[in-house]
ROGUZA-111576 format. One record per atom (N, C-alpha, C): residue number from 1; residue in one letter; chain; atom name; x, y, z. Coordinates in nm, 3 decimals. Example, Ala and Ser with C-alpha at 12.3 -4.5 7.8 and 13.67 -1.06 7.14 Angstrom:
residues 2
nufi / zati / timar / nuba / c1 / c2 / c3
1 / a / A / N / 1.319 / -0.569 / 0.780
1 / a / A / CA / 1.230 / -0.450 / 0.780
1 / a / A / C / 1.320 / -0.330 / 0.780
2 / s / A / N / 1.285 / -0.225 / 0.708
2 / s / A / CA / 1.367 / -0.106 / 0.714
2 / s / A / C / 1.290 / 0.003 / 0.787
END
This chain:
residues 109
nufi / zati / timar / nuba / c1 / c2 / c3
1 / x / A / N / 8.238 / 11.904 / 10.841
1 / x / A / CA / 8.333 / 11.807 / 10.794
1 / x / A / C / 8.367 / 11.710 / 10.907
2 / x / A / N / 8.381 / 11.599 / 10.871
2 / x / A / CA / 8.369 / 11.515 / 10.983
2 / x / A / C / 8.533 / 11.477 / 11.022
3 / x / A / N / 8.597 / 11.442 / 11.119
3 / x / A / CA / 8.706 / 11.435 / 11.149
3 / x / A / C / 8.741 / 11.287 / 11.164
4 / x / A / N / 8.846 / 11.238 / 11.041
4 / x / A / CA / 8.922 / 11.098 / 11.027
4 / x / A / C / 8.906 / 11.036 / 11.162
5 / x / A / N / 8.855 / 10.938 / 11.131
5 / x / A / CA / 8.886 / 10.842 / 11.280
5 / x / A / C / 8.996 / 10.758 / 11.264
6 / x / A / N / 9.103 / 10.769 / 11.366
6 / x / A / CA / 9.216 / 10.685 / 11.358
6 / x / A / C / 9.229 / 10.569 / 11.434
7 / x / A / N / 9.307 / 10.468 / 11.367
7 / x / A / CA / 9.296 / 10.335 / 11.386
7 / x / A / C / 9.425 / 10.337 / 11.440
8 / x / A / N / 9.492 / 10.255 / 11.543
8 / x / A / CA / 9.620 / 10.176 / 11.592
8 / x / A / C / 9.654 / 10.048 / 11.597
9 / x / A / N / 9.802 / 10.076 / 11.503
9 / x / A / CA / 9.815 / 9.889 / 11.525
9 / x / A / C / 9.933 / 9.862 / 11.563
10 / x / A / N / 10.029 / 9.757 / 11.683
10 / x / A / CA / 10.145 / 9.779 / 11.747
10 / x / A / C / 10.144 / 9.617 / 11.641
11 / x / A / N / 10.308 / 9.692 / 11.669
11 / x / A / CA / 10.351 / 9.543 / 11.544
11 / x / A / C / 10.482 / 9.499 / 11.680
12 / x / A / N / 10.465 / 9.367 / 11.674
12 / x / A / CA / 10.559 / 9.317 / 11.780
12 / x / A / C / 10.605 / 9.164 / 11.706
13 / x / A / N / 10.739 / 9.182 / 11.730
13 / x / A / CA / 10.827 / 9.067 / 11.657
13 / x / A / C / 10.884 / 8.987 / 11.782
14 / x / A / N / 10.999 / 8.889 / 11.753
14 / x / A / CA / 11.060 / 8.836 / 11.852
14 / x / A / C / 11.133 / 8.915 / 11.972
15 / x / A / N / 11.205 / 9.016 / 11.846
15 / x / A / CA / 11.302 / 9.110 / 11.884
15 / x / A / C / 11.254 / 9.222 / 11.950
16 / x / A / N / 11.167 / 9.252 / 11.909
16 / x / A / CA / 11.142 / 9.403 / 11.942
16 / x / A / C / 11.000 / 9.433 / 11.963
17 / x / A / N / 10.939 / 9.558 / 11.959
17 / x / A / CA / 10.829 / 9.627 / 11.928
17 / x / A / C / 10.826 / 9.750 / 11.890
18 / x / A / N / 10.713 / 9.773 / 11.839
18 / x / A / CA / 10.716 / 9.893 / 11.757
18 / x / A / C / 10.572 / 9.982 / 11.797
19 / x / A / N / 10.586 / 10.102 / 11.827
19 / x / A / CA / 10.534 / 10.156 / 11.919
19 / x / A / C / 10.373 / 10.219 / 11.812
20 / x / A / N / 10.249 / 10.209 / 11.844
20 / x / A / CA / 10.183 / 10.253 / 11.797
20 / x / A / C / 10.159 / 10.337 / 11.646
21 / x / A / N / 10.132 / 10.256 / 11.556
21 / x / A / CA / 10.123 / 10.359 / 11.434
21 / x / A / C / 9.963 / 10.389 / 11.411
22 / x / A / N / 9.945 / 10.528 / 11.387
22 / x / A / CA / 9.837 / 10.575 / 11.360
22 / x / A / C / 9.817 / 10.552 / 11.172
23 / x / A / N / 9.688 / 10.497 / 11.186
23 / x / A / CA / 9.651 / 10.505 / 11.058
23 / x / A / C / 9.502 / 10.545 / 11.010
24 / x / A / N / 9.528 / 10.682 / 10.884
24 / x / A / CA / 9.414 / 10.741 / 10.883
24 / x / A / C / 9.329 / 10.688 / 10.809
25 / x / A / N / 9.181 / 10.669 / 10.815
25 / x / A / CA / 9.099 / 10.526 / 10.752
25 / x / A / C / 9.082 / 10.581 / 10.642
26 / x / A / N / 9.065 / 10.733 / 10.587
26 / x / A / CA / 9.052 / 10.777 / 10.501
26 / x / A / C / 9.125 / 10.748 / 10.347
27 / x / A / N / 9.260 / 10.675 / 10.404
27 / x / A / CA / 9.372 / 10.673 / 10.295
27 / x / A / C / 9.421 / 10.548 / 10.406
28 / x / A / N / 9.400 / 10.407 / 10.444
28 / x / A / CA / 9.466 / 10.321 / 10.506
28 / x / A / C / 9.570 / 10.260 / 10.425
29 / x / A / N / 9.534 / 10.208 / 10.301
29 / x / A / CA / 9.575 / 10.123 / 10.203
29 / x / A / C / 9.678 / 10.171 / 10.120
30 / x / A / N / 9.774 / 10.103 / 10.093
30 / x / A / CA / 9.830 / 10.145 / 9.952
30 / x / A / C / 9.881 / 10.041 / 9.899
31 / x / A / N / 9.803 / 10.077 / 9.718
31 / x / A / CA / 9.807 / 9.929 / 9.658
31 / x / A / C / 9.936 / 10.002 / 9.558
32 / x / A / N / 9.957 / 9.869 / 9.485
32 / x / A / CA / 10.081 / 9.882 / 9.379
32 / x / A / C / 10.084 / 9.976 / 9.264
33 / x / A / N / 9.958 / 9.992 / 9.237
33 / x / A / CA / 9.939 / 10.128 / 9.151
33 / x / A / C / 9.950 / 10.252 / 9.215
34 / x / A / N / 9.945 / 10.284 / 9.320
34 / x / A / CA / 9.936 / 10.416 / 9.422
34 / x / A / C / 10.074 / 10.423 / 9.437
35 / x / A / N / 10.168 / 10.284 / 9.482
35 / x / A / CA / 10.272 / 10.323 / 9.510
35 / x / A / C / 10.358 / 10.362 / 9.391
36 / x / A / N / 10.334 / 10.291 / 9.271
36 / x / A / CA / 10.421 / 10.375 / 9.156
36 / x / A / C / 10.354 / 10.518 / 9.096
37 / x / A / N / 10.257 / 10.557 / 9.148
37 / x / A / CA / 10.193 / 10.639 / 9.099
37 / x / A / C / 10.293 / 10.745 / 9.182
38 / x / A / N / 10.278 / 10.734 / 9.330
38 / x / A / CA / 10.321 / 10.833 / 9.403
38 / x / A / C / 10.503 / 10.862 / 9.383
39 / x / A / N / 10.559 / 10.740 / 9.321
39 / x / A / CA / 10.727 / 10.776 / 9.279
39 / x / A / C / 10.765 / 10.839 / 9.193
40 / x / A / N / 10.680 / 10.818 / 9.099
40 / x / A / CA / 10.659 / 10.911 / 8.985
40 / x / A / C / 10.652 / 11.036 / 8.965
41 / x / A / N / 10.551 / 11.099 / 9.032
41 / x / A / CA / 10.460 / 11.224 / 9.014
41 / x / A / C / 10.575 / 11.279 / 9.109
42 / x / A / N / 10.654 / 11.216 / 9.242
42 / x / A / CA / 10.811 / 11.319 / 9.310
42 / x / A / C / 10.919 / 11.263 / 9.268
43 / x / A / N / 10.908 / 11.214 / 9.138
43 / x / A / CA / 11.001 / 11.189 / 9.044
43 / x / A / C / 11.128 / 11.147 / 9.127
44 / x / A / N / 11.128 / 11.051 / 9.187
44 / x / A / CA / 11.232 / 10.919 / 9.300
44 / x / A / C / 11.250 / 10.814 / 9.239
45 / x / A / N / 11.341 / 10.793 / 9.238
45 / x / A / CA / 11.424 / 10.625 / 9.231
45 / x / A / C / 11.365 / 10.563 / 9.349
46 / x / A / N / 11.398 / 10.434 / 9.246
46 / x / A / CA / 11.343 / 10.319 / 9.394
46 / x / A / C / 11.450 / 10.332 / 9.526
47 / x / A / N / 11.590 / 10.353 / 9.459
47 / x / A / CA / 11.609 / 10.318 / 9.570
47 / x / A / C / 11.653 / 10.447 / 9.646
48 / x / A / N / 11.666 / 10.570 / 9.619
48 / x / A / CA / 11.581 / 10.696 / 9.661
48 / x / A / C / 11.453 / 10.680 / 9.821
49 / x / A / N / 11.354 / 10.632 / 9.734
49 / x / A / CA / 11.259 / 10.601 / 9.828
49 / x / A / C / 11.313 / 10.508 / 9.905
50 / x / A / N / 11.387 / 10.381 / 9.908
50 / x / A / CA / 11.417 / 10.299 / 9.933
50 / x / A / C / 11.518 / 10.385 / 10.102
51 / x / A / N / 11.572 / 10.486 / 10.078
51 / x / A / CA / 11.648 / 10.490 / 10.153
51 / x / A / C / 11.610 / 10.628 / 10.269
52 / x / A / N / 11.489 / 10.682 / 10.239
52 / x / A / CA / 11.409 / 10.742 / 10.308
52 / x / A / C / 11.355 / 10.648 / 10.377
53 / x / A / N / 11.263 / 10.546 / 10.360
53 / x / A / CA / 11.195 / 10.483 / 10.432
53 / x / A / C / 11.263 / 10.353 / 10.495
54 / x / A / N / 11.420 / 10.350 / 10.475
54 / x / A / CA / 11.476 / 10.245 / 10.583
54 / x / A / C / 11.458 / 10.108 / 10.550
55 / x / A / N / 11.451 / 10.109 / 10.401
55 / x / A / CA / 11.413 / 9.976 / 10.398
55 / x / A / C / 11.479 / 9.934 / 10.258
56 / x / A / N / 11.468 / 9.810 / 10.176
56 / x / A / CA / 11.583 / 9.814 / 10.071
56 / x / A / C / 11.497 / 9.833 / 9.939
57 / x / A / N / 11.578 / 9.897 / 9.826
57 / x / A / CA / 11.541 / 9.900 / 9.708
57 / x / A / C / 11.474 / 9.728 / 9.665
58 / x / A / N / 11.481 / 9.659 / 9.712
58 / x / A / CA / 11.412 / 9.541 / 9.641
58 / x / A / C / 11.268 / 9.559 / 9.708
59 / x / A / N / 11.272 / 9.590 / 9.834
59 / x / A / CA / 11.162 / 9.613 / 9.912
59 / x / A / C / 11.058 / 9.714 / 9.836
60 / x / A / N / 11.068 / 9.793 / 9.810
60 / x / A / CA / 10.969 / 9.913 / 9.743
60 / x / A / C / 10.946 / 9.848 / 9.618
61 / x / A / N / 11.060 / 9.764 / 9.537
61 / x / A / CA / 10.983 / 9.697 / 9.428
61 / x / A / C / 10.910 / 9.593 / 9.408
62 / x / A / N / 10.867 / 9.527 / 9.526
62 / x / A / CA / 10.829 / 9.453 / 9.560
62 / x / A / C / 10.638 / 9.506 / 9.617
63 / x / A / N / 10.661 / 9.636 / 9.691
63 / x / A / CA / 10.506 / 9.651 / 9.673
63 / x / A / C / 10.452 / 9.736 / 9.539
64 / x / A / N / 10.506 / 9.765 / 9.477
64 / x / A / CA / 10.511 / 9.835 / 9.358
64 / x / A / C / 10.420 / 9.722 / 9.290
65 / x / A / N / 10.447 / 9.605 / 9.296
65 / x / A / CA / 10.472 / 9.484 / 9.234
65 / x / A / C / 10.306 / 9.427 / 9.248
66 / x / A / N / 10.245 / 9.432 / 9.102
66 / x / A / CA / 10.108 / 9.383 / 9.093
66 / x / A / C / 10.046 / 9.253 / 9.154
67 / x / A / N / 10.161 / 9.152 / 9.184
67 / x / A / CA / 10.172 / 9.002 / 9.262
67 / x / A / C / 10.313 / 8.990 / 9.337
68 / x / A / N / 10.325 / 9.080 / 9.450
68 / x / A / CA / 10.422 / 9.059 / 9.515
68 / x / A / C / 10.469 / 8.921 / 9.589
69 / x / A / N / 10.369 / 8.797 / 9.558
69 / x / A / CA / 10.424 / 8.701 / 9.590
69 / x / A / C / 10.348 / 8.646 / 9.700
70 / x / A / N / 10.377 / 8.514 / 9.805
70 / x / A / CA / 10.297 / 8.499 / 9.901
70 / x / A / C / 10.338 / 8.539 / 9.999
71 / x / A / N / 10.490 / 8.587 / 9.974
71 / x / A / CA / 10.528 / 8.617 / 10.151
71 / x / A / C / 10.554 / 8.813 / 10.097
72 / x / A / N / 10.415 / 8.876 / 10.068
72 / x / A / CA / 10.454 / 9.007 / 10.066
72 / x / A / C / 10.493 / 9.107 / 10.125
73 / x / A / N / 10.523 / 9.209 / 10.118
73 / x / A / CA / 10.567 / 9.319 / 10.235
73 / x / A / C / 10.469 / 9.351 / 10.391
74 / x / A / N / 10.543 / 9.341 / 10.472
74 / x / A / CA / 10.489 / 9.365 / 10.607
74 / x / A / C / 10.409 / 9.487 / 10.619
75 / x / A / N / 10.314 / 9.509 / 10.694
75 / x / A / CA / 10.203 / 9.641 / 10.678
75 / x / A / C / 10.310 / 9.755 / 10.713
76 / x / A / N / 10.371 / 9.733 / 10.854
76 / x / A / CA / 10.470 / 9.829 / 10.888
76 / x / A / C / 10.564 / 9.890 / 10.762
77 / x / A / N / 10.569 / 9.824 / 10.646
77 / x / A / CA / 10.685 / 9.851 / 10.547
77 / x / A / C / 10.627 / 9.902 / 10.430
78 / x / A / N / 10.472 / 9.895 / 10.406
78 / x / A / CA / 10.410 / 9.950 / 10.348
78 / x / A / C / 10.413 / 10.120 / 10.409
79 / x / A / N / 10.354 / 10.115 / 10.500
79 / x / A / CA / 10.350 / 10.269 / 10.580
79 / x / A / C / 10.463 / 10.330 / 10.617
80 / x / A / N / 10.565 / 10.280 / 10.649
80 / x / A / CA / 10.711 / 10.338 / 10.616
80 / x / A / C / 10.701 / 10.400 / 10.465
81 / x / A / N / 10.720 / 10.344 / 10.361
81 / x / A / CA / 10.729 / 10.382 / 10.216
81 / x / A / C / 10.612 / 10.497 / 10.207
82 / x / A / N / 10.449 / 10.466 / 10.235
82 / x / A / CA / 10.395 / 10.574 / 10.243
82 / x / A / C / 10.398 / 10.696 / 10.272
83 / x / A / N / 10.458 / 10.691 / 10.423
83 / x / A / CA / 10.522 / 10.777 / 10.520
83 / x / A / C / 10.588 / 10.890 / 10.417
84 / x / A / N / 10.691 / 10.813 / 10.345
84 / x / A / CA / 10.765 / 10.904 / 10.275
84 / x / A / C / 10.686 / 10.984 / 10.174
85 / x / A / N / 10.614 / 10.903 / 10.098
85 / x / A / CA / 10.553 / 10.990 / 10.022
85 / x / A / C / 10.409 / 11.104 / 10.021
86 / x / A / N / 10.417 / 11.082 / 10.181
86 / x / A / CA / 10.292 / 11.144 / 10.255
86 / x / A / C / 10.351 / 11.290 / 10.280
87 / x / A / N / 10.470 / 11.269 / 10.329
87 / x / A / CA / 10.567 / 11.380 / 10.391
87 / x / A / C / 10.609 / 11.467 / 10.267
88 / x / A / N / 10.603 / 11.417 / 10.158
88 / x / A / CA / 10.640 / 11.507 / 10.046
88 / x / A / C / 10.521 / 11.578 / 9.938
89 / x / A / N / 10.414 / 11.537 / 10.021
89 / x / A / CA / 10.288 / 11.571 / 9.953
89 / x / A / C / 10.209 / 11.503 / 9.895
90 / x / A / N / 10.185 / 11.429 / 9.893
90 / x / A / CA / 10.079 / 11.326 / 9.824
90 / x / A / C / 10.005 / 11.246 / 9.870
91 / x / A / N / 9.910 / 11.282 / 9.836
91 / x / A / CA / 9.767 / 11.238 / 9.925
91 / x / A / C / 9.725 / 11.122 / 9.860
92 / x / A / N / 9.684 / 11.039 / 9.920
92 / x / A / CA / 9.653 / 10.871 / 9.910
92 / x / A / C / 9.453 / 10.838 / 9.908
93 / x / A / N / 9.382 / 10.797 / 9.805
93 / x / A / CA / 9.220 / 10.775 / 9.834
93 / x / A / C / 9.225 / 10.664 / 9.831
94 / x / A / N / 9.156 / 10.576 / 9.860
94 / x / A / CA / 9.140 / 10.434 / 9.880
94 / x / A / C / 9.015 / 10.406 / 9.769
95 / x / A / N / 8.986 / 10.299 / 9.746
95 / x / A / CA / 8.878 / 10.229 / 9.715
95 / x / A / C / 8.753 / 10.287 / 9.736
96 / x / A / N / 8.636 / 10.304 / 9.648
96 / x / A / CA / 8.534 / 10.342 / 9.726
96 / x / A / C / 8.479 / 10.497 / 9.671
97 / x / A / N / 8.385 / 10.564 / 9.754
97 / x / A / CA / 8.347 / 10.691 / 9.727
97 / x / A / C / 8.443 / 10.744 / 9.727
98 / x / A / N / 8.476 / 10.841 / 9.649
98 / x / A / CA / 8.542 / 10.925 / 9.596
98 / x / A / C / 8.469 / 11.013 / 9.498
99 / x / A / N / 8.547 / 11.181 / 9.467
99 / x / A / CA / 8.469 / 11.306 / 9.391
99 / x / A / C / 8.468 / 11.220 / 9.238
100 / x / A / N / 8.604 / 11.167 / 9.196
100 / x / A / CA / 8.612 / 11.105 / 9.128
100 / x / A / C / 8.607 / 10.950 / 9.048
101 / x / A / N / 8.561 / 10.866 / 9.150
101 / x / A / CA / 8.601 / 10.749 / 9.164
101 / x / A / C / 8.701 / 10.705 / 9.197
102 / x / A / N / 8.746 / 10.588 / 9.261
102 / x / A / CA / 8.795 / 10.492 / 9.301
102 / x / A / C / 8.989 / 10.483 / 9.372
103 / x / A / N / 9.050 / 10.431 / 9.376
103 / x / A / CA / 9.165 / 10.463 / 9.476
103 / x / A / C / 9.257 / 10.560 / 9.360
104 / x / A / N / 9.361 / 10.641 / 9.433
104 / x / A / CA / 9.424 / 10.699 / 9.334
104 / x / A / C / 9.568 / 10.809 / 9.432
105 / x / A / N / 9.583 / 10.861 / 9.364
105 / x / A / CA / 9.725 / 10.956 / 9.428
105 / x / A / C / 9.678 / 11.144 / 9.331
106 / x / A / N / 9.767 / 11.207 / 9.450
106 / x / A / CA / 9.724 / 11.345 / 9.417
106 / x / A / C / 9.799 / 11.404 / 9.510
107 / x / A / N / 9.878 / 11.527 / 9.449
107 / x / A / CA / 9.994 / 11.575 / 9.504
107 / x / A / C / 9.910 / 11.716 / 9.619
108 / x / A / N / 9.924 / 11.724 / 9.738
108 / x / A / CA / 9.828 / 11.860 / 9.811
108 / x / A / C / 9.881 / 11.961 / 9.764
109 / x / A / N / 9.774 / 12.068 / 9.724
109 / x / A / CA / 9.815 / 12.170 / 9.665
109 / x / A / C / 9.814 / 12.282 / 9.768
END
């Protein structure tokens, strides 16, 4: 079995920086169907999730959101929200090969 290769990306603003986030290539992405998929299935309110991941209930509905617009959620705020639902069990596939096809959500058993 071959072992995830991890990617790093430092996010730096005016204000601040933000220290290395690891991201596993296996599951990088999360699109708007994954993210309501994954609120669902640990049965959370938006703003539930919203307040685990530090960020506001408009925010999570917003990547939820099939056309979040042109100024959409920051990568960092995507993986925050993930974060949460990573930590509670739910495993993230991306695009692509898969047992089953294509991106999706699945709680670790």
């Amino acid at each position: 079995m071959m072992t995830p290769r991890i990617q790093c990306i430092y996010i730096e603003t005016a204000h601040s920086s933000i220290p290395c986030i690891e991201i596993n290539t296996r599951s990088r992405f999360l699109n708007s169907t994954q993210a309501r998929a994954a609120r669902a299935i640990l049965k959370l309110g938006v703003r539930e999730v919203a307040e685990l991941a530090k960020v506001t209930a408009n925010t999570v509905s917003r990547v939820e959101q099939d056309d979040p617009g042109p100024r959409g959620p920051q990568p960092v705020t995507i993986e925050a929200i993930k974060r949460v639902y990573e930590a509670r069990g739910v495993i993230f596939f991306d695009e692509g090969p898969a047992p089953n096809g294509g991106a999706g959500v699945r709680l670790a058993t």
